[in-house]
C-alpha positions, 0 to 999 in steps of 0.5 A: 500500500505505501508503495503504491502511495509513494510511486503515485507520488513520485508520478505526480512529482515528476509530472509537476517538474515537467511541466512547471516551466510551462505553466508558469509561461502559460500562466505569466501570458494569462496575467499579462494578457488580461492587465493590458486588454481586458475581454469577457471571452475565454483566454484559451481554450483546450479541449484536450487537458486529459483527466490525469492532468485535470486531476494532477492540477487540482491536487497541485493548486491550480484550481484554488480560486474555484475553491478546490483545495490543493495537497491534503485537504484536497485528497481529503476533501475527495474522501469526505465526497465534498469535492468530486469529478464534477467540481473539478470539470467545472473548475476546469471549464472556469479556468478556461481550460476545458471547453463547456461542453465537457460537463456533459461528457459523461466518460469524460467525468468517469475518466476523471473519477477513475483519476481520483480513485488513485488518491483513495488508497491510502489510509 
């Protein structure tokens, strides 16, 4: 059981240093974007942001300002069912990340859901 924990981890680790070059530059051009021209429409849109990665961001953080909790409280949060795939859909849709039909793809949130079940191993 630790084991697993650890290599999930360690998954998610390595994930985070790969990509957080690239987040932070997607991020500053965001920010930069929405101080010089502000617009009601959508900074990007992708549609091809996988669950795991869905999942991964919101356990990093990323989603705090739609009120989903990062790390510990994240993972317990799941476990007490206050948050679920659908929270994080919409966070995702909020953030500009996903486009807004994805909250009615139903295998879509059964791929996030069966994300989420690697946080429900531990003790």
């Amino acid at each position: 059981m630790k084991r697993l924990i650890t290599t999930t981890l360690s998954v998610m680790l390595i994930f985070a240093i790969s990509n957080s070059a690239n987040a932070q530059t997607r991020h500053s051009k965001e920010d930069a974007v929405t101080q010089t021209a502000p617009s009601k429409t959508p900074k990007s849109i992708s549609p091809h942001l996988t669950p795991f990665h869905l999942v991964n961001l919101s356990y990093q953080g990323y989603f705090k300002k739609q009120g989903i909790p990062s790390y510990g409280n994240f993972i317990s949060e799941y476990r007490q069912k206050k948050i679920n795939a659908r929270d994080l859909v919409k966070a995702g849709i909020e953030h500009y990340m996903l486009s807004a039909d994805m909250l009615n793809d139903q295998q879509y949130i059964n791929a996030v859901d069966s994300q989420f079940l690697t946080f429900n191993t531990g003790n």
